[in-house]
C-alpha positions as CSV (number, residue, x, y, z in Angstrom):
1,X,-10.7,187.5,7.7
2,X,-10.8,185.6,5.0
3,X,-8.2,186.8,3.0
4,X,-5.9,186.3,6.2
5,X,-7.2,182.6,6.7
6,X,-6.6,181.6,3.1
7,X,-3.2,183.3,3.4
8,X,-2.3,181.2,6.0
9,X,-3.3,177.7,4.9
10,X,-0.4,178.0,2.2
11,X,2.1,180.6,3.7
12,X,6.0,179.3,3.7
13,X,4.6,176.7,1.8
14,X,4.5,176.8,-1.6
15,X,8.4,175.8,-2.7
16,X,7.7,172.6,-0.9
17,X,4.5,171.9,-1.1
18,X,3.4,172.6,-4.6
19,X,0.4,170.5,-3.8
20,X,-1.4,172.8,-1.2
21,X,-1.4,175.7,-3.5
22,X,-2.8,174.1,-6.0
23,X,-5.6,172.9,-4.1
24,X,-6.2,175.9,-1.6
25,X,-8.7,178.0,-3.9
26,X,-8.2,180.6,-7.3
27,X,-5.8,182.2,-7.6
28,X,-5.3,185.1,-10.4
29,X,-5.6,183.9,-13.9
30,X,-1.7,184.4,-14.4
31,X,-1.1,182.4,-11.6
32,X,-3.6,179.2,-12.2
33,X,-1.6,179.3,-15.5
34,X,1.4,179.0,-14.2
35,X,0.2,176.2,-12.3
36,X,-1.6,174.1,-15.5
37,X,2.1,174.5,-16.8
38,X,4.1,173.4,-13.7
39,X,1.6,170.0,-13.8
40,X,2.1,169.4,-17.5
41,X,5.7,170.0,-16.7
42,X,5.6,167.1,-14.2
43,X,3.6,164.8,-17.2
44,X,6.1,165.3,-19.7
45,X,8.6,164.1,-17.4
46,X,7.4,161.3,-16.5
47,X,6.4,160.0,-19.8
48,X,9.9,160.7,-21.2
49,X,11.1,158.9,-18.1
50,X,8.8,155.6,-18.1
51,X,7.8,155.3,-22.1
52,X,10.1,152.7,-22.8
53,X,10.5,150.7,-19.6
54,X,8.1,147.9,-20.9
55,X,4.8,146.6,-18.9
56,X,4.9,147.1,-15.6
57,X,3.5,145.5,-12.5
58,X,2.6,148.4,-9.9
59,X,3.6,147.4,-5.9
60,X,2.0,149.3,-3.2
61,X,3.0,149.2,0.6
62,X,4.3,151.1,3.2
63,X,7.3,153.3,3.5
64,X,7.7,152.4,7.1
65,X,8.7,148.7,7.7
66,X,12.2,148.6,7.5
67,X,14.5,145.2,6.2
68,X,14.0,144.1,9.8
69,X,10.2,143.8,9.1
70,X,8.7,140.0,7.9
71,X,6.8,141.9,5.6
72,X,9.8,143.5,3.5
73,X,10.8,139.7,3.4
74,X,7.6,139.1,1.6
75,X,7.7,142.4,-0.4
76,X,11.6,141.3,-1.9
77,X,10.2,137.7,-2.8
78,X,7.5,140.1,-4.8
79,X,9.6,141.8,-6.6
80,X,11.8,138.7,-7.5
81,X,8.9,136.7,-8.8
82,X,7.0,139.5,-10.9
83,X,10.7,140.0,-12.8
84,X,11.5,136.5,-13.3
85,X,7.8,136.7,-14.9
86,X,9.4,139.1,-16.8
87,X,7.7,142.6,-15.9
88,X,9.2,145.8,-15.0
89,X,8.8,146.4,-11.8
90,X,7.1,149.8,-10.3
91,X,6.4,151.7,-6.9
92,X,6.4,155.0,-5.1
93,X,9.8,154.8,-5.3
94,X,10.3,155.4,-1.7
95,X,11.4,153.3,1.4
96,X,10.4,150.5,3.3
97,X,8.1,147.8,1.5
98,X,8.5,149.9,-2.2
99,X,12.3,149.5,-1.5
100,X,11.6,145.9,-0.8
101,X,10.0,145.1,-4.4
102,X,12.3,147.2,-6.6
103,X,15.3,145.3,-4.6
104,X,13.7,141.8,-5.6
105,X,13.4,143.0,-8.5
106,X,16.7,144.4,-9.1
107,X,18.1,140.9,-7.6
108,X,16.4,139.1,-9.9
109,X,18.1,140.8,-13.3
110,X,14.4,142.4,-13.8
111,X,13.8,146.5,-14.6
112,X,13.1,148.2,-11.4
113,X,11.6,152.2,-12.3
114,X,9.9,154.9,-9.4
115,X,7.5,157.3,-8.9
116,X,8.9,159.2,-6.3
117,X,6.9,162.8,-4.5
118,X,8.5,165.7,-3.2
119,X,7.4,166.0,0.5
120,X,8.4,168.4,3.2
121,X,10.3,165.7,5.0
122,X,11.8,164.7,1.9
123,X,11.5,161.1,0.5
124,X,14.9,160.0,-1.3
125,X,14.3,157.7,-4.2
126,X,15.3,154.2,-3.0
127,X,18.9,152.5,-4.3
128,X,17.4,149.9,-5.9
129,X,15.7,152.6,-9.0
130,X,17.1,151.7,-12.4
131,X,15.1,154.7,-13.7
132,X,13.2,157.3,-11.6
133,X,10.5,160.4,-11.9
134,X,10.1,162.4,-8.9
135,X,6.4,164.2,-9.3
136,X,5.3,167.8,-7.0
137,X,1.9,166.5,-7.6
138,X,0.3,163.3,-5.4
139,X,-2.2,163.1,-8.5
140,X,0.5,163.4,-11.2
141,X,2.3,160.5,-9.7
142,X,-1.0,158.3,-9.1
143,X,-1.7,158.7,-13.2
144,X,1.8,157.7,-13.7
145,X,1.6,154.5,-11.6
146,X,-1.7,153.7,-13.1
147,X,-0.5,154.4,-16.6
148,X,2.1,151.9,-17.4
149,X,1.0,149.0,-15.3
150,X,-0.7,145.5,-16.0
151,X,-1.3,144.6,-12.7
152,X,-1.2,146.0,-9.0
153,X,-0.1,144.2,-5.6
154,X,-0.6,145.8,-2.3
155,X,1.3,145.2,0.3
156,X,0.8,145.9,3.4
157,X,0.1,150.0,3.9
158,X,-1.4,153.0,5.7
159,X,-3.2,156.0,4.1
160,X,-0.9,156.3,0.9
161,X,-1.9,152.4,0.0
162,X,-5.1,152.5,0.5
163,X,-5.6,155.7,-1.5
164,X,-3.7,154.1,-4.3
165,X,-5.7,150.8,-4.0
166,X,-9.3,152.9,-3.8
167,X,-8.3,154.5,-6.8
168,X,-7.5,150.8,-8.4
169,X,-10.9,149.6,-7.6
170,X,-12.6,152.7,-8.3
171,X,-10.8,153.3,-11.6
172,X,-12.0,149.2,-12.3
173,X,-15.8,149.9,-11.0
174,X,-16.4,152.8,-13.4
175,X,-14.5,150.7,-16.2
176,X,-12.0,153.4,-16.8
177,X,-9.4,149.9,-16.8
178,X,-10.9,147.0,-17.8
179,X,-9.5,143.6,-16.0
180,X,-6.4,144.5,-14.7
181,X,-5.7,142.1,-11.5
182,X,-5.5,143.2,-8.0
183,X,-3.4,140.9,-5.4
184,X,-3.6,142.1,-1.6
185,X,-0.6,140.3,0.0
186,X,-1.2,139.5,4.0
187,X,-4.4,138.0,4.1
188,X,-4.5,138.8,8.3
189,X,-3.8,142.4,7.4
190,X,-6.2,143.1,5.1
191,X,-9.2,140.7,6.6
192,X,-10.8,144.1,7.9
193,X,-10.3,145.5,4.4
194,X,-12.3,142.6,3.1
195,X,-15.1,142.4,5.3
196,X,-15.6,146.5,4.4
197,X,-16.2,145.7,0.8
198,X,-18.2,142.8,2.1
199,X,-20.3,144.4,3.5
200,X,-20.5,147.6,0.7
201,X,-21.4,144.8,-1.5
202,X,-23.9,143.2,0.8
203,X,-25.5,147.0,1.2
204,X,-25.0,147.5,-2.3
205,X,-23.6,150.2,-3.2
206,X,-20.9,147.7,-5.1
207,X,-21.1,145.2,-7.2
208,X,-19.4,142.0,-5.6
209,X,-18.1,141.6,-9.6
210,X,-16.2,144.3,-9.3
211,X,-14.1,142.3,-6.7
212,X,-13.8,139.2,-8.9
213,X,-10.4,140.3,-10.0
214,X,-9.0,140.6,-6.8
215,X,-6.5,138.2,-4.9
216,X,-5.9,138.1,-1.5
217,X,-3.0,135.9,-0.4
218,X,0.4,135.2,1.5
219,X,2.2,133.3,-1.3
220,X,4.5,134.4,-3.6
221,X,3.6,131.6,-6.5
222,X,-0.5,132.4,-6.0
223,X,0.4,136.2,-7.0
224,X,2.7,135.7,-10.1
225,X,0.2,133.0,-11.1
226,X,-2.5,135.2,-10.8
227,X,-0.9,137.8,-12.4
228,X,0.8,135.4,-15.2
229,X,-3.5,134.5,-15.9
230,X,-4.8,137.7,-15.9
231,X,-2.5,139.7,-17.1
232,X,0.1,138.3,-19.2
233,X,-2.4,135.9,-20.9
234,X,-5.4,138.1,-21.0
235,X,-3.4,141.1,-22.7
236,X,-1.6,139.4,-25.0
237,X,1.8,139.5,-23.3
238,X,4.5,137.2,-24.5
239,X,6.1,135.9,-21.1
240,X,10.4,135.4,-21.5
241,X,11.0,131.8,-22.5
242,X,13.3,129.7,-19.5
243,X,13.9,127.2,-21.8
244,X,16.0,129.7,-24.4
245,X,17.3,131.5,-21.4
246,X,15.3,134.4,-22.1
247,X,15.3,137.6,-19.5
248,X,13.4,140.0,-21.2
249,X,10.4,141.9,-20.4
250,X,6.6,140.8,-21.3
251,X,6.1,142.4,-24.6
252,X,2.5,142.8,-26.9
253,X,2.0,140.4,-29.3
254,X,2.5,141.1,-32.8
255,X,-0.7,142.1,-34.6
């Protein structure tokens, strides 16, 4: 019984859903191999993809709020103002509000890059990419986001944000990153969010100065100024000069 169960939690499944084998028990040795290799497959990849696009400002949000939506409005504007600050740009890579940012970003003369997944239904990386990975694995892709970025801005977003935005704050709490800046953009949308970590706070079981990094906000300038303090400044970026024209990305400073 079983045998048949397990069998059926990952039949017809596994060329498209490389995740659910992984996770649905062991497997023979040769097999569990295979899968340690397919993942470090998926690593390699994305480093060769996203070593040399330059510091990056992650955006979370939604795939479903199309151009129509006020919020992809917002999420362009994002994108705009994080590459006229001069960082690459990053998301999912998929539609809707991660579309939104790479576009401003792309608009604005900035680097736009993805982290796309391979799903069932399958998610096309956005036209707005100047470079792309697409990952088998939802964790190889969150380690990628997390990897190259300075900074992360949430948008607006259902299970998929809030995972990746858990992970930020967790990844924060047990000091894994050390002061990287958080900006939650819509402050009506995210007011329940807030009063949840208010109150985990107020039971304890956080420490409220684990929040003291994060923004939450409607404007456009609040976030890149945020982000300009506690990112460019505090790592020892080197913003692109306006007044020599400059359009590059943030880079480290010179020991």
């Amino acid at each position: 019984m079983l045998e048949r169960l397990r069998g059926d939690r990952g039949e017809g499944q596994a060329t498209h859903r490389p995740d659910r084998v992984l996770l649905e028990g062991p497997h023979s040795r040769r097999k569990e191999l295979g899968l340690v290799l397919r993942t470090v497959r998926d690593f390699i990849a994305g480093f060769r993809t996203l070593h040399f696009v330059g510091p990056c400002v992650t955006v979370f949000g939604s795939a479903r709020y199309g151009e129509s939506h006020p919020y992809y409005a917002l999420g362009r504007e994002i994108g705009r103002g994080l590459a006229e600050l001069g960082f690459t740009v990053m998301t999912g890579g998929g539609p809707g509000l991660m579309e939104a940012a790479n576009r401003g970003a792309r608009e604005a003369g900035g680097r736009s890059v993805g982290c796309n997944i391979a799903l069932p239904l399958e998610q096309s990386p956005n036209a707005y990419l100047d470079r792309w990975v697409t990952c088998r694995y939802f964790f190889v892709r969150k380690v990628l986001l997390f990897k190259y970025s300075y900074a992360f801005v949430a948008l607006p977003g259902g299970f998929g944000t809030l995972d990746e935005l858990l992970e930020a704050l967790t990844l924060m709490q047990t000091r894994k990153i050390v002061n990287f800046p958080i900006v939650l953009v819509g402050t009506a949308y995210w007011r329940p969010f807030q009063d949840l970590l208010m109150h985990l706070a107020a039971a304890g079981t956080i420490d409220p100065a684990d929040l003291d990094l994060m923004l939450v906000t409607d404007r456009v300038a609040d976030v890149v100024r945020h982000i300009e303090r506690h990112a460019v400044r505090r790592f020892g970026l080197l913003a692109p000069s306006r007044l020599l024209g400059e359009r590059t990305r943030p880079r480290l400073k010179a020991a």
